[in-house]
N, C-alpha and C positions, 0 to 999 in steps of 0.2 A: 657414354659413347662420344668421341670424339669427331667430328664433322669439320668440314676442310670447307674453304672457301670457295664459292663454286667458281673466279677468275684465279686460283691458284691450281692448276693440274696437279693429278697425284705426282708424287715419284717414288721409285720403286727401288729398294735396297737390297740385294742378296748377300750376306755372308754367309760364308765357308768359313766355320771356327774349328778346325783341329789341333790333336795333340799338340801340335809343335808353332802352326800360324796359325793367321787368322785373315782372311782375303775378304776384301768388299767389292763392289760394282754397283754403281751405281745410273740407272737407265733413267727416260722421260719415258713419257707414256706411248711412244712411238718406238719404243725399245731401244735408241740411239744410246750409246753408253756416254757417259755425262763426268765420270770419276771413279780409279779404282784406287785400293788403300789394302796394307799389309799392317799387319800387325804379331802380337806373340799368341802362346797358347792360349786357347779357349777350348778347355776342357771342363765342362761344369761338373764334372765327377771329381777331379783330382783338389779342383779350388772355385767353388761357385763366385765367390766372391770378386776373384784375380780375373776371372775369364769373363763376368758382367762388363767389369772396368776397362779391358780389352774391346770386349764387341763394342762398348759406347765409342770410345778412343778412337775405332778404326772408323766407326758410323759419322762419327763427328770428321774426321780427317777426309773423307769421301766427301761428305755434303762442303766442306772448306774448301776443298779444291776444285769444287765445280760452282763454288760462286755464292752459296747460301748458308744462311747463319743459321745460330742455334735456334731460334723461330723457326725454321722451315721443319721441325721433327714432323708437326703435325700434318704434313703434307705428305707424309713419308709412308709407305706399304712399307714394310718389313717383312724379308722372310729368312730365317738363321736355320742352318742344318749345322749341330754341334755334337762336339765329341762329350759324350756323355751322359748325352739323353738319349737315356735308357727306357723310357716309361712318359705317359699321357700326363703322368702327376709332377715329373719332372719340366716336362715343356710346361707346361703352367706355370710353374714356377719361375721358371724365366720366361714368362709372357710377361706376366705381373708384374714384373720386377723391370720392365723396359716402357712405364706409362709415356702419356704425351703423346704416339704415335698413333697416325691413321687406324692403323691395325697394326697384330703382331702376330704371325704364323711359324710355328715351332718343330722341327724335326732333330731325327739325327741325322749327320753329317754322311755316314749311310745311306739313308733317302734322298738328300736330294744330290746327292754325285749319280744315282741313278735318273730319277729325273732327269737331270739333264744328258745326261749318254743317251737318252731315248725323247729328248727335246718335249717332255711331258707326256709320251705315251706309255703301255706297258710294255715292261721289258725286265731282264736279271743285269747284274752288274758284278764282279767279280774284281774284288781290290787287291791287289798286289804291289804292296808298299812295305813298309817297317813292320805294320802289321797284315794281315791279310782279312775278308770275309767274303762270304756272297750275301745279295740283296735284292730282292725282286719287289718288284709290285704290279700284280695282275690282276686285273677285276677291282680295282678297288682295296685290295688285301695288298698288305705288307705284308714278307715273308724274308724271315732272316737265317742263314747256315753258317756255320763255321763262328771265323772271329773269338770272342771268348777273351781274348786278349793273350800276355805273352806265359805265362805261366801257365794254362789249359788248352790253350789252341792258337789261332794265327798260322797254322802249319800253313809252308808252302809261302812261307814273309821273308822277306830280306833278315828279318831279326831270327827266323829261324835257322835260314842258311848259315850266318854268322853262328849261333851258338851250336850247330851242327859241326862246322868247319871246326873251332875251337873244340872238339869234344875227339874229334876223329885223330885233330895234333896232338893228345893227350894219350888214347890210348896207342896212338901210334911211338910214341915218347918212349910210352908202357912197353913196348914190344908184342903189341896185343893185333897191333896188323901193320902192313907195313907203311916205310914213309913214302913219301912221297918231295917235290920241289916243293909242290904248296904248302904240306905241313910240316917241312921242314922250317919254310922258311916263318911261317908260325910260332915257335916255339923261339925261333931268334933273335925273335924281339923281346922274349922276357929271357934271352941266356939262355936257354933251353933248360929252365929252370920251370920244372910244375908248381912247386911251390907258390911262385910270383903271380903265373896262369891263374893258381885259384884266390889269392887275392883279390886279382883283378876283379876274378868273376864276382867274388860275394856282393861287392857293390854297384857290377856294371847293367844297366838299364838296358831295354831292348832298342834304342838306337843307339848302343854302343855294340849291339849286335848286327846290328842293322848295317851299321858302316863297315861291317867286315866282307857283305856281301858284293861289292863291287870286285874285290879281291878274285872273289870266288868265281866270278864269271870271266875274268882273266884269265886264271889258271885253267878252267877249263878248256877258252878257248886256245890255249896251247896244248890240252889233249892232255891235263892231267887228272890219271882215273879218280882220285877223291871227289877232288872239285866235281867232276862233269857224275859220280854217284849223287854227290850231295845234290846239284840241280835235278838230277831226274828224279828224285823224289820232291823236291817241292815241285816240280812240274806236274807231277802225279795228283800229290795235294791239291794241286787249283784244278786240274780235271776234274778229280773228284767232285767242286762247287759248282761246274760247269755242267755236271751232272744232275745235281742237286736240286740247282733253279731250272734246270729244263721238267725234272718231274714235277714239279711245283708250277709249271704251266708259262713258261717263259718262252717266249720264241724266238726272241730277240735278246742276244748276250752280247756285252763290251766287256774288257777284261782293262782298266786303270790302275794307275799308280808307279811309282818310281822305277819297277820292276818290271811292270807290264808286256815293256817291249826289249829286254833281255832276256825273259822266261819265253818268251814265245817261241824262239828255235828249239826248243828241250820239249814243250808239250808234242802229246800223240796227235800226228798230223790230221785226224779228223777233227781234234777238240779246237785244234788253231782253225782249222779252214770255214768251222761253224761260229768262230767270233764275228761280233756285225761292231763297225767302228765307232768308236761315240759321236755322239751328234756336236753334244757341249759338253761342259764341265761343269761341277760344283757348283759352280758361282750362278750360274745360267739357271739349273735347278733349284736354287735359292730364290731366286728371281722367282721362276713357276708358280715357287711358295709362296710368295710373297704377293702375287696376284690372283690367287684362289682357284689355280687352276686345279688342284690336283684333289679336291677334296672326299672324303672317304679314306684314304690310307690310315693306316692305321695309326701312327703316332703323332699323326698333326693335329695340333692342340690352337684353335683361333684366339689371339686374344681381344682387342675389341675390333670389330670385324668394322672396315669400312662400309659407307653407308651405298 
């Protein structure tokens, strides 16, 4: 176990590692924030390796810009909510793997965006981004819906909207329903050639789907009926999780993410009028982690736990 100097106060690290960045904050023990740090994906599923060397990169860049050298780890609470930790055996595994620090507390990047929308109490969290999920924690219990990622679910993501819109230009191509401005102007970017369409597709990833969907809320709001179908069913979709964490004991729902506040005029006006604002973000909930506020959930994994 690691023990800190009792003239050196803790300090307290939250990263937010996802798909695409990786964001640090870094507070004194009086919460004042002290240095924040951006960095690339931390996703420990796609590359444990590439996203360890990120979280250090961003950790190190954080403590650099607030004054303290690589000596200061030991002074350091850590708490990482990452895209990919899936499992209690995976946060251990990157506990382990991040020695020298005060302590190390491990979730996924799910947990603590909730945590913090509910400033460490309980509450559901419903992400509406590239990908989509729901995520509660009541009682002590972590509870996860949806998500799945983009190939099984995500319904109701920016990445779905986009492979949705793409799918409507194609049978609309077909003569299978009709066009529209939007899916016209879809197919004009490959020549109005399907062919090219399905190229693209075979190698395009879900933020290549993803970036379609600002498109899509344009056209709608000019009143065109694909677009504004294709939103009311993701609208429908995050209803759906909005649902999901409330049977699951939630009483308090924030709905996040790139999407968040575009979807919100398309959901069923009781599902919008029942969301509560978030408190903080990610990083904030990282933070929580990091200081042992929230323990019992289900996927936090301590690793040497400050004294």
């Amino acid at each position: 176990m690691v023990t800190m100097d009792a003239e050196a106060p803790a300090l307290f690290l939250g990263i937010d590692g996802g798909g695409s960045t990786c964001r640090a904050r870094l507070c004194d023990s009086t919460g004042a924030v002290l240095a924040e740090a951006v960095g690339g994906s931390a996703n420990v599923y796609l590359d444990f390796p590439g996203a360890l060397a990120r979280i250090k990169g961003c950790a190190a860049e954080a403590l650099s810009a607030a004054g303290f050298g690589a000596g200061s780890a030991a002074r350091v609470r850590l708490g990482l909510g990452l895209a990919g930790v899936s499992s209690p055996a995976v946060a251990a595994e990157v506990a382990a793997a991040l020695p020298g620090h005060a302590s190390v507390r491990v979730a996924n990047d799910g947990v603590i965006a909730c945590l913090g929308a509910h400033a460490g109490g309980d509450g559901g969290l419903v992400i509406a981004g590239t990908g989509s999920a729901g995520v509660a924690l009541v009682g002590g219990r972590e509870i996860n819906v949806g998500g799945r990622g983009f190939v099984l679910g995500d319904d109701g993501s920016g990445a779905r909207i986009g492979h949705e819109a793409w799918r409507r230009a194609l049978r609309a191509h077909d003569g299978l329903a009709p066009h529209t401005p939007f899916t016209r102007g879809l197919m004009a970017r490959f020549d109005d050639d399907p062919a090219a369409v399905i190229r693209w597709g075979l190698t395009a990833r879900s933020a290549d789907y993803g970036a379609e969907a600002p498109g899509c809320f344009a056209a709608a709001a000019a009143g065109d009926p694909v677009a504004l179908a294709i939103l009311g069913e993701a609208a429908a979709a995050l209803a759906d999780l909005v649902a999901a964490l409330e049977r699951h004991g939630a009483r308090r729902i924030a709905m996040v993410g790139g999407g968040a506040a575009a979807i919100r005029p398309y959901l069923p006006e009781g599902v919008a009028a029942a969301l509560s604002p978030a408190l903080g973000d990610a990083r904030d909930g990282a933070l929580l982690l990091a200081a042992g506020r929230v323990a019992g959930a289900g996927s936090l994994v301590p690793g040497r736990p400050a004294p």
